[in-house]
Every structure is written in C-alpha cells, then in structure tokens.
SELUM-534706 format. One record per residue (C-alpha): residue number from 1; residue in one letter; x, y, z. Coordinates in steps of 0.02 Angstrom, whole numbers, m for minus. Each point is the difference from the previous one (the first is absolute). Layout:
! SELUM-534706
  seq  type      c1      c2      c3
  NUM     A       X       Y       Z
...
! end
This chain:
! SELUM-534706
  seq  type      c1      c2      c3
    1     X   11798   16600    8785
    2     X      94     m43    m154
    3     X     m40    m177    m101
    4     X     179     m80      12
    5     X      71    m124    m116
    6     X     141     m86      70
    7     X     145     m91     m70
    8     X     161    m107      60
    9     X     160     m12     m23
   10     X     106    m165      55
   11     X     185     m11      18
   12     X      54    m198       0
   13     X     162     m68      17
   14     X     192      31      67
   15     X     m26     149     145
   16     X    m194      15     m44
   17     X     m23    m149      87
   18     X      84      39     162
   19     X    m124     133       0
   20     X     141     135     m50
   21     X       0     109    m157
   22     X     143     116     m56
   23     X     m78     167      25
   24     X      85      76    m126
   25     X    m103    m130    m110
   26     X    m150       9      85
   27     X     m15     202     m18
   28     X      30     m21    m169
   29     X    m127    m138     m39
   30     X    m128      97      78
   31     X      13     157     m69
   32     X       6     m80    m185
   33     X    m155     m92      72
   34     X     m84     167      52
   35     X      33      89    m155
   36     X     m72    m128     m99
   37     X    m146     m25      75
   38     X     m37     190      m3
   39     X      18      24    m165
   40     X    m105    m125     m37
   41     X    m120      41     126
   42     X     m17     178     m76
   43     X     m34     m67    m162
   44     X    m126    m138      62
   45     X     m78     155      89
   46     X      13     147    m122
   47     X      51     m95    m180
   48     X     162     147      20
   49     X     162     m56      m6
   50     X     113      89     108
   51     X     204     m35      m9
   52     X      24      73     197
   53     X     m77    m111     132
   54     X     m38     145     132
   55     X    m116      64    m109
   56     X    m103    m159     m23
   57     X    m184       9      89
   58     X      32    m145     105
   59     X      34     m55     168
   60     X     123    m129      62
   61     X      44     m53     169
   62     X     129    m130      68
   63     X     m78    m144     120
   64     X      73    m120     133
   65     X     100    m124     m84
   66     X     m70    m183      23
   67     X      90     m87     149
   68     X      86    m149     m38
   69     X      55      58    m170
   70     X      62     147    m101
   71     X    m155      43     m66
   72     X     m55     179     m24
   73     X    m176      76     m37
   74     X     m17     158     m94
   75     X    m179      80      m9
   76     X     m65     132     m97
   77     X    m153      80     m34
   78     X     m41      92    m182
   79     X    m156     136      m6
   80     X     m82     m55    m140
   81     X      14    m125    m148
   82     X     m11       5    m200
   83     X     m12    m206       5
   84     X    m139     m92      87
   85     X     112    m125      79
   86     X      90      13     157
   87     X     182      71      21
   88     X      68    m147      42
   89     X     m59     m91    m188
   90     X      51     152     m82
   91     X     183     m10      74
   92     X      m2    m213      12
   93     X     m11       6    m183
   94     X     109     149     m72
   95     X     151     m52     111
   96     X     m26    m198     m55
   97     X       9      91    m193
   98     X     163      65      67
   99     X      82    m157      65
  100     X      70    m118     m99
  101     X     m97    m178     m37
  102     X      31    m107     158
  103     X     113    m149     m52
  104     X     m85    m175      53
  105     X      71      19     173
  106     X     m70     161      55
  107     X    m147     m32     m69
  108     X     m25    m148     120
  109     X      52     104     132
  110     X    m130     130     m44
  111     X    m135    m131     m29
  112     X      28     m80     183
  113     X      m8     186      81
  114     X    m170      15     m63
  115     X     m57    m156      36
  116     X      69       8     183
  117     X    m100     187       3
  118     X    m153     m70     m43
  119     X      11    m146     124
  120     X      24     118     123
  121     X    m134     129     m26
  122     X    m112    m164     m10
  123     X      39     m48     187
  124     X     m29     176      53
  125     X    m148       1     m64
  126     X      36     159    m142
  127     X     m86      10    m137
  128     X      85     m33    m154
  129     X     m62     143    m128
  130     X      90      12    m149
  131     X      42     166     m80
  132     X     m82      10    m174
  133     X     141      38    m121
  134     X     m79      13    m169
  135     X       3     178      16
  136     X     145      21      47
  137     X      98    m115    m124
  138     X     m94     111    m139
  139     X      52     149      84
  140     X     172     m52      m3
  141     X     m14     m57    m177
  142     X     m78     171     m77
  143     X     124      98     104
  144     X     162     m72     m42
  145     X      81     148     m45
  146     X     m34      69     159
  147     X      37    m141      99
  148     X     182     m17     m87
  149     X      18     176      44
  150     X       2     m30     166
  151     X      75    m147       8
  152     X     156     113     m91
  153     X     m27     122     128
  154     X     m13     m95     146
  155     X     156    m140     m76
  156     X     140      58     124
  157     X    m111     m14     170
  158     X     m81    m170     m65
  159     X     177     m54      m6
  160     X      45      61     179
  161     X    m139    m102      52
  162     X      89    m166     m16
  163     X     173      77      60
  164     X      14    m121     143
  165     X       2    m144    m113
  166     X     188     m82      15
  167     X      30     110     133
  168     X    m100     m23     155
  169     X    m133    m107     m76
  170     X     m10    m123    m139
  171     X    m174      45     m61
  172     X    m112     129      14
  173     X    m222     m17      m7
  174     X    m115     124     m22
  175     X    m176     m48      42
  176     X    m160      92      m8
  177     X    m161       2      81
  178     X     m86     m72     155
  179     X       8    m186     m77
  180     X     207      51     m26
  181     X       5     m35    m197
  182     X     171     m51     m55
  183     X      37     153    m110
  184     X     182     m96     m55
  185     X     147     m36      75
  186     X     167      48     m47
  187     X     158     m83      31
  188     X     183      40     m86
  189     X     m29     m73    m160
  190     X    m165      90     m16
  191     X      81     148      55
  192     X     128      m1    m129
  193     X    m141      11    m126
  194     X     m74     135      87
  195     X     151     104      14
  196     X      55     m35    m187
  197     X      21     143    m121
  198     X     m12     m59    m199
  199     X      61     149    m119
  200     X     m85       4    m164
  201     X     139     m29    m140
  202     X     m17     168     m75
  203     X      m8     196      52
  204     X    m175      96      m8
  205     X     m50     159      m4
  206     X    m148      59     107
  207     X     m92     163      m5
  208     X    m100      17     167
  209     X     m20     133     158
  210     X      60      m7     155
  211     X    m115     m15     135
  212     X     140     m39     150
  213     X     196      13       0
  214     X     122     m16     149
  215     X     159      81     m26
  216     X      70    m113     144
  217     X     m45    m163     m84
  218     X       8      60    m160
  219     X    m169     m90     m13
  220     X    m186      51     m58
  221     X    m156     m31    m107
  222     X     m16      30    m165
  223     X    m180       7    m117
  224     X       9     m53    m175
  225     X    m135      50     m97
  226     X      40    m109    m147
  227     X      m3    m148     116
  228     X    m127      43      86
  229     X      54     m29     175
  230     X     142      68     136
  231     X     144     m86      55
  232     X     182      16     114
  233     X     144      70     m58
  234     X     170       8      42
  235     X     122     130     m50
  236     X     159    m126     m31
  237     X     122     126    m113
  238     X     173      30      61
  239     X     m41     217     m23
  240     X     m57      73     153
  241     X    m172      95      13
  242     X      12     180       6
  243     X     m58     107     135
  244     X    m180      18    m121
  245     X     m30    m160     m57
  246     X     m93     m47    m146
  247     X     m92    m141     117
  248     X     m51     149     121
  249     X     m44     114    m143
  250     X    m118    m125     m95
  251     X     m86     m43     171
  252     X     m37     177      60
  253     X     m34      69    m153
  254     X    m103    m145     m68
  255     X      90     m13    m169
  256     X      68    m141     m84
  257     X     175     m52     m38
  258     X      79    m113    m109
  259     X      97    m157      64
  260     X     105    m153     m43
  261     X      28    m136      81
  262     X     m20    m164      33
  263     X    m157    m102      77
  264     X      68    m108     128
  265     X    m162    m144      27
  266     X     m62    m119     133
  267     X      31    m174     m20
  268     X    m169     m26     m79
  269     X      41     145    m142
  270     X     m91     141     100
  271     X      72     167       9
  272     X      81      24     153
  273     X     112     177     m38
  274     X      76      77    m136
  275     X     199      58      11
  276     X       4     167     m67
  277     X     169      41     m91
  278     X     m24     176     m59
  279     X    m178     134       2
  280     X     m38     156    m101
  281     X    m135     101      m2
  282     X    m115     m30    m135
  283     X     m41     163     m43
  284     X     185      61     m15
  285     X      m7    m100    m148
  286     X    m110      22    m195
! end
C-alpha cells in the first residue's frame, strides 16, 4: 500500500459557503492543483523535471470533501525521494516561495489556522511531530535554478488554482499534512500579484533547444545553455508557423535555434516565459 501525503484545498466565501462551487471553476482549480503537485512530486522523487504531468511517477487521488464546508483533500503518493523530508515540507515550502508575502491581515489569518490545528490535534490526543525542514530549505536553496524552472513550467496551472477567487469564492487555502499546515491563502489582491506579467524593458536574444512545443498553444520549453537553465516560451509574432516549424525541428532533432524576445517575469523578478518574436536556426548562419 502506497505512503500517502495528503493535502487540502478550501474554498471560502460568496457560493463556497453555501456549500456550492462553480464547476467550471472547480475543474479547473483542480487540475492546476494536480499538475502541480505531480511535477513536483516527480522531481521530489526522481530530481527530473518533466514539463507533461502524465508522465510524472506519482499518484494522486481525489477524497470526500469535508462536510460542512468546501473543503477538498487531494492525496498522492511519490515512489521514492531525493530529499529526506516528507512531501508535504518539500511542497509547504516551494509553493510559500511562490506566493507573495502575506500582508498583516493574512498573516493573522494564517497564524490563527495553525494555532486552531494544533489545539485540535491536542484534544484528540495526536501527536504533534514536526517535519524537520533544514534539509529541505537547503535543498531549495542549492537548487534554485531548478526550482524556478518549474515554477516557469508549472506558472499557468498554479494560476488556475486560485480561479475561483472573485468568482465563486473569495479566497482560496491550500494546506498540507495531517496537522493541515496553512500553505497560504490567496484572495483577489494576492491573486492579482500572482497573475501579473512584468516585461523586462528591453529585447533579448536567447540561444537554447527545444525540449517541448505545442503548435496549438504556440507554447513550449526552451534550454539555454548560456543561462544555464530551461524556461516557457511563447511564440507571440504576427507570421504564422509553417507546416515544419523551426520549434518542431529544434525539438526533434535536438539542435539549437536562435531567438529574440522578451522575458516577461514574476512579480518577484523570476522568469516566468519568454515572448519569442522571430527564430532561426543557428547553424543556417557563420
């Protein structure tokens, strides 16, 4: 029997509380949930990053929602790991790096859920054991790179998460864990943050190969060697792609192609994507 982590997500607010959920924003939320977590769980397991979520060595299953309140519990189960902490620490602290600081607020908010957690665990008579996260702060600290590769990867579906937010709910929590750790909660000004694109000032121009493309999206990942790292692009010109694209021909053919663009960041000056204007082949030109 698989070793399940488990997680939660809680809808507050407008329909949420009547126990109602638009489920066009519900089916959305939990598939950007889902594909987060396995490509995270992948690389917690296997240290690969993988861009498609099918292919991630993980297991995730849907549970009963709580009654009494829309909250929903995801678990999911991961063959192996490359960080001797448990799941749950691994994802509580990459997503918090992902969120924006709490204002004073939210943080009081966040503070009173995990007080209220322990209290209860206390009267049930659970033992409290906390996670040791030393290992996997450092973890998280000598893999940046990677980490901000999937967080570029995986941008778009951590969005989708909070899509209920002004809509059918007014906030959004994710919690982790047995003990329910308040992973952050989003609301609509957090959410604007979240969602906000910041263009760098000038045009680059990026050498890399591509390791994904979707000609339907107009959408893939790119690897830089000079920097070291992958990222998402986004073919943004006005001239259509040709039958044989260059995006297709540098993926299947493993070569590399020159780009230019621009680097469109997060709000904390992460790369989220980079808008591709024009591509040529590299070795088409001395």
């Amino acid at each position: 029997m698989a070793d399940f982590s488990d997680f939660s997500l809680v809808y507050q607010g407008l329909v949420a509380d009547r126990r109602m959920l638009d489920l066009y924003d519900a089916s959305r939320s939990y598939y950007g949930f889902a594909r987060v977590i396995a490509i995270l769980g992948h690389y917690y397991s296997t240290g690969e990053i993988v861009s498609q979520a099918p292919k991630a060595d993980i297991e995730l299953y849907l549970g009963l929602p709580a009654e009494g309140s829309f909250k929903q519990t995801v678990y999911a189960a991961v063959a192996g790991a490359i960080i001797a902490t448990p799941f749950t620490t691994f994802v509580d602290h990459t997503l918090r790096s992902w969120l924006p600081a709490s204002d004073k607020e939210m943080q009081r908010v966040i503070n009173l859920l995990e007080e209220q957690n322990k209290l209860l665990r206390t009267r049930a008579g659970a033992e409290l054991k906390k996670a040791p996260e030393e290992p996997t702060e450092s973890h998280i600290r000598d893999h940046k790179t990677k980490i901000d590769v999937i967080r570029s990867i995986t941008s778009n579906s951590f969005r989708e998460i909070f899509r209920p937010v002004g809509r059918s709910a007014n906030t959004v929590e994710i919690l982790a864990g047995p003990d329910e750790k308040p992973i952050g909660i989003v609301d609509e000004e957090t959410l604007r943050l979240i969602e906000s694109d910041v263009p760098d000032e000038n045009e680059s121009s990026v050498e890399g190969t591509v390791n994904s493309f979707s000609r339907s999206s107009l959408t893939g990942i790119i690897f830089s060697s000079a920097l070291g790292r992958g990222f998402r692009f986004e073919y943004v010109s006005e001239t259509r792609l040709p039958r044989g694209d260059i995006f297709s021909w540098s993926q299947y053919s493993g070569r590399p192609i020159r780009t230019r663009g621009r680097f469109i960041k997060f709000f904390d000056g992460t790369i989220k994507k980079f808008e591709i204007y024009a591509a040529e082949r590299v070795e088409d030109k001395n």
